[in-house]
Residue, then its C-alpha position, 0 to 999 in steps of 0.5 A: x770400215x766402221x761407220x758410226x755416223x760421227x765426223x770424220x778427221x781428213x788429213x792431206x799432205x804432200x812430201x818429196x819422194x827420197x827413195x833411190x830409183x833402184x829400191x822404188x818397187x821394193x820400197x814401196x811394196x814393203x810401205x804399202x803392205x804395213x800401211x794398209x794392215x796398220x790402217x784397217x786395224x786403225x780403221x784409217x781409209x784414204x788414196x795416195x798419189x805417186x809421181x817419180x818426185x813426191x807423194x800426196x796422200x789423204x788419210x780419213x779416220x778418227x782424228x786421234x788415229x789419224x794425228x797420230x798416224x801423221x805423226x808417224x809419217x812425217x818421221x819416215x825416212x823415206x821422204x822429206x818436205x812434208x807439209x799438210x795441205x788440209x786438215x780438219x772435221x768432215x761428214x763422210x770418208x769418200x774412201x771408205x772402201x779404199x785402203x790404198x790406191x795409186x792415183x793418177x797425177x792427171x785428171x782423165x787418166x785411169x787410177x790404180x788400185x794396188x796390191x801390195x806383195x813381197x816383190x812390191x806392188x802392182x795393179x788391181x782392177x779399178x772401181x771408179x770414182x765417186x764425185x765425192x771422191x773426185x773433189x778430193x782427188x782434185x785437190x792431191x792433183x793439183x799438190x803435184x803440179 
């Protein structure tokens, strides 16, 4: 990720899965896959929670990019009850190096890196976590409670 050293735009929200249980693997290969090409070309970094019921994703980056991004997302038909949990202008990405990662719906527990390919997705080795990290990824445990 470029790093120019001006602010960053950090963007959270949460919305309810809608994808049939059958169609999951598939589905969410094919979202993972366009996500993280469109998201390096737009140099968009950030972690997605997963749960059988909903998604909570952080998207850091230029605001412009990451609004418009948003913008996007809250179409998707994929998913509904979108609602924004933050927003707004922050030093740092803490995800810079992260394109997309399943995050553990429980403090404790070993998150997932994913790679995403054509029968869907599965899971890379992780690298840990950053305190930095660690404070935001509080915040995407506690939407999914």
């Amino acid at each position: 990720m470029a790093d120019d050293h001006s602010s960053v735009y950090r963007l959270i929200y949460r919305s309810r899965d809608l994808i049939a249980p059958e169609q999951r693997k598939t589905e969410l290969g094919t979202l993972f896959t366009a996500a993280r090409s469109n998201n390096k070309n737009k140099q968009i970094s950030g972690a997605l929670l997963l749960s059988d019921t909903h998604f909570v994703q952080t998207l850091e980056g230029d605001e412009t990019a990451v609004r418009d991004l948003f913008a996007h997302i809250e179409r998707d038909q994929r998913h509904d009850a979108v609602s924004v949990l933050e927003a707004g202008t922050v030093d740092d990405r803490v995800f810079a190096r992260w394109a997309m990662a399943r995050v553990a719906p429980v403090a404790g527990e070993p998150d997932t890196y994913l790679i995403a390919h054509q029968d869907g997705i599965s899971p890379a080795a992780s690298r840990g976590t950053t305190p930095e990290q660690e404070a935001v990824l509080a915040v995407m445990r506690k939407a999914m409670e």
